[in-house]
C-alpha positions as CSV (number, residue, x, y, z in Angstrom):
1,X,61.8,21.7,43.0
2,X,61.2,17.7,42.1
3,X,57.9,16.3,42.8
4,X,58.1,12.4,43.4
5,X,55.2,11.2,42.5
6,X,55.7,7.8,44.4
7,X,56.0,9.4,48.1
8,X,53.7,9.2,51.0
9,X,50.4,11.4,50.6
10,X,49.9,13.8,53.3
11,X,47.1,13.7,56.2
12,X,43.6,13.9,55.0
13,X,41.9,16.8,56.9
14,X,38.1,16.0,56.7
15,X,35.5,18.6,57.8
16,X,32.4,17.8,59.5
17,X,28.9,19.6,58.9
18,X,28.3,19.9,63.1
19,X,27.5,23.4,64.3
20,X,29.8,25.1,65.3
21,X,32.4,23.7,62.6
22,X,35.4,21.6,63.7
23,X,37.8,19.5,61.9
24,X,39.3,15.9,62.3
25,X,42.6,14.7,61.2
26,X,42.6,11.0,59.4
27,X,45.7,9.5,59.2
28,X,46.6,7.4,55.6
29,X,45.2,4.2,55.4
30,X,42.5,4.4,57.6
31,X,38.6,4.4,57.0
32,X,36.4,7.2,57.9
33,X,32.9,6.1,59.2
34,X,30.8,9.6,59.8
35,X,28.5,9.5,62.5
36,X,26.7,12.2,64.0
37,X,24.8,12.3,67.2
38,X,23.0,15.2,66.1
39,X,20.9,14.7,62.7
40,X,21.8,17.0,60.5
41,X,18.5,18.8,59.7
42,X,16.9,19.8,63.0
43,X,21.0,21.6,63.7
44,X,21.3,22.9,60.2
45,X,17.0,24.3,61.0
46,X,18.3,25.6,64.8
47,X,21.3,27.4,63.7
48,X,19.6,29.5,60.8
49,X,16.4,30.4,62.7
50,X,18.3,30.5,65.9
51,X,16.0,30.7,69.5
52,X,12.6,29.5,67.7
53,X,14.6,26.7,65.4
54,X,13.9,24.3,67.1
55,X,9.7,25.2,67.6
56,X,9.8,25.5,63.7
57,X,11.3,22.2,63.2
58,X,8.5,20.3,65.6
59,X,5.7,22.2,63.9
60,X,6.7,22.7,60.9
61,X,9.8,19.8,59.5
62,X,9.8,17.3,61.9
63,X,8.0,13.6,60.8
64,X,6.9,15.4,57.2
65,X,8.0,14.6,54.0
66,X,10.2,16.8,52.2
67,X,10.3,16.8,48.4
68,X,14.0,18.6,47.3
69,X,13.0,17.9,43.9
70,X,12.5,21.0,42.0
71,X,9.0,20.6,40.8
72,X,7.3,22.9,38.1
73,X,3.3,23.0,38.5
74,X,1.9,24.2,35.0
75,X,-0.9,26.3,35.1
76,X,-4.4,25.8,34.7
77,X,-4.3,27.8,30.7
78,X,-1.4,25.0,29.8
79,X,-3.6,22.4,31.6
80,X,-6.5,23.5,29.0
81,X,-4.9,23.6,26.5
82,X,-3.2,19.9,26.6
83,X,-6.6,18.8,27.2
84,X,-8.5,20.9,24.3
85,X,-5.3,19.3,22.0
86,X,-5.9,16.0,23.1
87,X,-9.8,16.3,22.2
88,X,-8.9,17.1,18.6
89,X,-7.0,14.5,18.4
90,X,-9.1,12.2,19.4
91,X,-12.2,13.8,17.3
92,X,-9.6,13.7,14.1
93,X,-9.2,9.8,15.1
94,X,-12.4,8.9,15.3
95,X,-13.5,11.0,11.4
96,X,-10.8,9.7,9.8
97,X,-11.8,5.8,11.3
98,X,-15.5,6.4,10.0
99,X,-14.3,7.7,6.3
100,X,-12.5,5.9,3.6
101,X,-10.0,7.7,1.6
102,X,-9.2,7.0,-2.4
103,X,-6.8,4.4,-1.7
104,X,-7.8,2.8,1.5
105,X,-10.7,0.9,-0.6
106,X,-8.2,-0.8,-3.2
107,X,-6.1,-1.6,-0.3
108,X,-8.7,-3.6,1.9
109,X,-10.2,-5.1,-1.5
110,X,-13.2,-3.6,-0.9
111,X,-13.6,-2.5,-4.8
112,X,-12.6,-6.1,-5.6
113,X,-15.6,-8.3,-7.3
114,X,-15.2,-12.5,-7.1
115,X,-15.3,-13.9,-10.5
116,X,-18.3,-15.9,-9.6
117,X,-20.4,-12.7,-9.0
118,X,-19.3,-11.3,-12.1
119,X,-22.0,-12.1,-14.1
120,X,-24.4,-9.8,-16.5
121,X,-27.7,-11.4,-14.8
122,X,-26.4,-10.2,-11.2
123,X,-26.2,-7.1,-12.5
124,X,-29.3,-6.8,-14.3
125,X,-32.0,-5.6,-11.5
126,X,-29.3,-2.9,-10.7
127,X,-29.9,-1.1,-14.0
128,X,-33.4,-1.6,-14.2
129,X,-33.3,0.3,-10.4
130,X,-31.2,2.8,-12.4
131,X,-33.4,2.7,-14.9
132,X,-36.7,4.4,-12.1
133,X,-33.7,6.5,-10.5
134,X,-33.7,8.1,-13.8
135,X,-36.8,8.5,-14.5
136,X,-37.5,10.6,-11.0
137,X,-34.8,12.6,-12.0
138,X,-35.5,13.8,-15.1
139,X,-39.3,13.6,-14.1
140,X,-39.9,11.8,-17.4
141,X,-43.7,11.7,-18.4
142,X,-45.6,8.5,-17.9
143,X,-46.6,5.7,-20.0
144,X,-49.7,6.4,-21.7
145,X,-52.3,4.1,-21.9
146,X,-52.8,3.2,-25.1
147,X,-49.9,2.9,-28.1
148,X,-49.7,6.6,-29.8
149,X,-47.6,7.1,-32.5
150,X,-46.3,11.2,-30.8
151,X,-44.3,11.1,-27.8
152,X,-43.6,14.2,-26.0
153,X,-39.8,15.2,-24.9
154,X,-38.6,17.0,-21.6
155,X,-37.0,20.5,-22.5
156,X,-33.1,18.7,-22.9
157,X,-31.5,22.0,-21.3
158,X,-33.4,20.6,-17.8
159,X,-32.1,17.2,-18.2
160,X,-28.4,18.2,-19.2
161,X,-27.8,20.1,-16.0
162,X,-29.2,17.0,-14.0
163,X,-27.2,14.3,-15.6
164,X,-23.8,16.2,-15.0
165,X,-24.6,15.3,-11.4
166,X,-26.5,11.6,-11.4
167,X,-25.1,8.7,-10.5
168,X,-24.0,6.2,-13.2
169,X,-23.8,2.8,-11.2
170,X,-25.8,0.6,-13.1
171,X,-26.0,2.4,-16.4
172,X,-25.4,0.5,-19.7
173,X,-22.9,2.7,-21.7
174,X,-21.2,2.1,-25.0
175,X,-18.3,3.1,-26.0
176,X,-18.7,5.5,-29.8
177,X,-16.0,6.8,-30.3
178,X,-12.5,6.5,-28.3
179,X,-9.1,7.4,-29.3
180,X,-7.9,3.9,-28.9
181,X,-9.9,2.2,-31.8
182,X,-9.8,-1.3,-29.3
183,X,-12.0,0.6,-27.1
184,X,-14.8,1.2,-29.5
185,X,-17.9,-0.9,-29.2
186,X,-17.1,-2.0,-25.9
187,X,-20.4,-1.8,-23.2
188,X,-21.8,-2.9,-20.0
189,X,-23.0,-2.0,-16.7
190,X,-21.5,0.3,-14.9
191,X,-20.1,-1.7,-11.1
192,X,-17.9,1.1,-10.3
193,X,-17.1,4.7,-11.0
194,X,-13.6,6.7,-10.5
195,X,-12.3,9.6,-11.4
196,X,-10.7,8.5,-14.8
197,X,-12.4,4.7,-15.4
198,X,-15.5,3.4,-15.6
199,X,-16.0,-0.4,-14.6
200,X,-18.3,-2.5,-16.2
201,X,-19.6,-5.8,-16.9
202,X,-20.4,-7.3,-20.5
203,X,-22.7,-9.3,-21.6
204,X,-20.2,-12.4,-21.5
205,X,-19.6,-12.0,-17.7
206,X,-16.0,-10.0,-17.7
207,X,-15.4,-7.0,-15.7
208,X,-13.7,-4.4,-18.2
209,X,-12.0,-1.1,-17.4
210,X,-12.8,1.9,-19.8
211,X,-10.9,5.1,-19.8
212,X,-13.0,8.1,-19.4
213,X,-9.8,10.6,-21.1
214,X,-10.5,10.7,-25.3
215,X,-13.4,8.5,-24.7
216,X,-17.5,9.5,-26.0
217,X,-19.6,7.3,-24.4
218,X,-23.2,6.7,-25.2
219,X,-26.5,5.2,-22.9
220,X,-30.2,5.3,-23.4
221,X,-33.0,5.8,-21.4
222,X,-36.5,4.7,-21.8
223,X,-38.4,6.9,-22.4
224,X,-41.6,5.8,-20.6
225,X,-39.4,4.4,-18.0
226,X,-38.3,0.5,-17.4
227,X,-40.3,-1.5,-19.3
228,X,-42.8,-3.8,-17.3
229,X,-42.1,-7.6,-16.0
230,X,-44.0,-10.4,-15.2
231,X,-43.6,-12.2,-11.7
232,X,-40.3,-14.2,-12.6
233,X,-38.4,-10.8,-13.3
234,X,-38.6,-11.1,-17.3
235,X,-39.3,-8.2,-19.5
236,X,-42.5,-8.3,-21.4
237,X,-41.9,-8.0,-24.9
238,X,-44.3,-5.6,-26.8
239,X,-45.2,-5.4,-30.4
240,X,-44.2,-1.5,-30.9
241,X,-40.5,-0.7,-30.1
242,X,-39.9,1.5,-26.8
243,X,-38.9,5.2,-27.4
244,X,-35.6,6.3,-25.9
245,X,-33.5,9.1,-25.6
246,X,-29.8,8.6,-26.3
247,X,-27.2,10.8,-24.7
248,X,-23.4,11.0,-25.3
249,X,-21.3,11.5,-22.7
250,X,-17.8,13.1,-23.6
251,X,-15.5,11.6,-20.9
252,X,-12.6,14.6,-20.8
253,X,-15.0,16.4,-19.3
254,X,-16.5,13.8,-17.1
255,X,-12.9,13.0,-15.4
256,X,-14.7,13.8,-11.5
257,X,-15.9,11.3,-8.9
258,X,-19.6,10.5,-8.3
259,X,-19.4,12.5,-5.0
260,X,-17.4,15.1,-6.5
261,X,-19.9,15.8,-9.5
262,X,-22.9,16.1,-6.6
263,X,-21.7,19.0,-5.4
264,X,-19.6,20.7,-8.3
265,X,-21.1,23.9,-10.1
266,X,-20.8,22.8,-13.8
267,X,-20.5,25.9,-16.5
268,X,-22.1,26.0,-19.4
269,X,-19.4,26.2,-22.7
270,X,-18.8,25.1,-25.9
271,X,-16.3,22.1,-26.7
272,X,-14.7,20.8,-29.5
273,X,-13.4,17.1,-29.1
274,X,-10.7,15.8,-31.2
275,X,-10.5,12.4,-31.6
């Protein structure tokens, strides 16, 4: 049997949703406009309910809206628990806005000093604050009265566990010994402390960077405290020298932040330093 695919098409036999069923025959060529004197729904409501279809459909269909949409109403745990989520995430915003991490500083230039404020006499009422911070630290005796020739020293082993955690902006430190021999010699105040470096400013206003790893470092401390100034700020020059105490500072086993050394337990062991 041949099909040609170039002859007539038959009738189209459309079916129309009316209850009871019946058919209508369309001929080719012709357009089919559906109309229905009865709406759909209240027939489709009457024929599946039967007698009381058509009190349902007053009461119950008729003039409401009808959503066909397949909605899915979560429940009240999932409801608490998208809003519990969305309050640590908005707690976890707002700490991490109020905190700056190790990089964010260097990125907004916050660490970054202008050339015209590096200068050694800036910087010189900042160590002499230093200087009293000390002092209430290591509870340092007070300047006697009169000029005496013996001078009485804190027990060191008090002092040593203090130091481990002070802060260091604005000491003077000097570099003794260093594996790199250009390093050696080098001092200033300290501007800025990280976990490796220590950044300072010299005497001939220039900030310098100096490596804490294979470095000794030494700084001194009055031992009476700061020595006294007149009105203008100037130290007072007197005829006896001041005593100090000098510590060294071995820098492999300084390699911590300021804020990390606060709060780090610090063990007491022997260390041999090759330089």
């Amino acid at each position: 049997m041949s099909l040609d695919p170039y002859s007539e098409l038959p009738p189209i036999r459309v079916t129309t949703h009316r209850f009871p069923l019946s058919t209508l025959t369309v001929a080719q060529g012709t357009r089919v406009k559906f109309e229905s004197a009865a709406p759909f729904t209240p027939v489709y409501v009457q024929h599946q309910l039967g007698k009381k279809g058509a009190e349902y459909y007053d009461n119950r269909v008729k003039g409401k809206f009808l959503n066909l949409d397949k909605s899915i109403k979560e429940s009240r745990v999932v409801q608490l628990a998208k809003e519990r989520l969305a309050r640590r995430e908005k707690d976890a915003q707002r700490r991490s806005a109020r905190k700056l991490g190790a990089s964010l500083p260097e990125v907004k230039g916050l660490w970054t000093l202008d050339q015209k404020d590096a200068q050694w006499s800036v910087f010189l009422p900042i160590h002499r604050l230093w200087l009293g911070y000390m002092v209430e630290l290591l509870n340092l005796p007070a300047r006697p009265a009169a000029s005496t020739t013996k001078h009485r020293m804190p027990p060191a082993t008090d002092m040593q566990g203090k130091l481990v955690k002070a802060d260091f902006h604005g000491c003077i430190i000097t570099v003794r010994k260093a594996k790199n021999p250009f390093l050696v010699g080098r001092s200033g105040i300290v501007i800025h402390e990280t976990e490796n470096t220590f950044k300072v400013i010299t005497r001939k206003d220039r900030i310098k960077v100096l490596p804490k790893h294979n470095s000794i470092f030494v700084f001194s401390i009055p031992l009476y405290g700061p020595p006294p100034v007149d009105e203008d700020g100037i130290e007072l020059k007197s005829d006896t020298p001041e005593p100090e105490i000098e510590f060294e500072l071995y820098g492999n086993q300084f390699c911590y932040r300021s804020s990390d050394r606060a709060n780090r337990k610090f063990k007491h062991k022997e260390t041999i330093e090759l330089l």
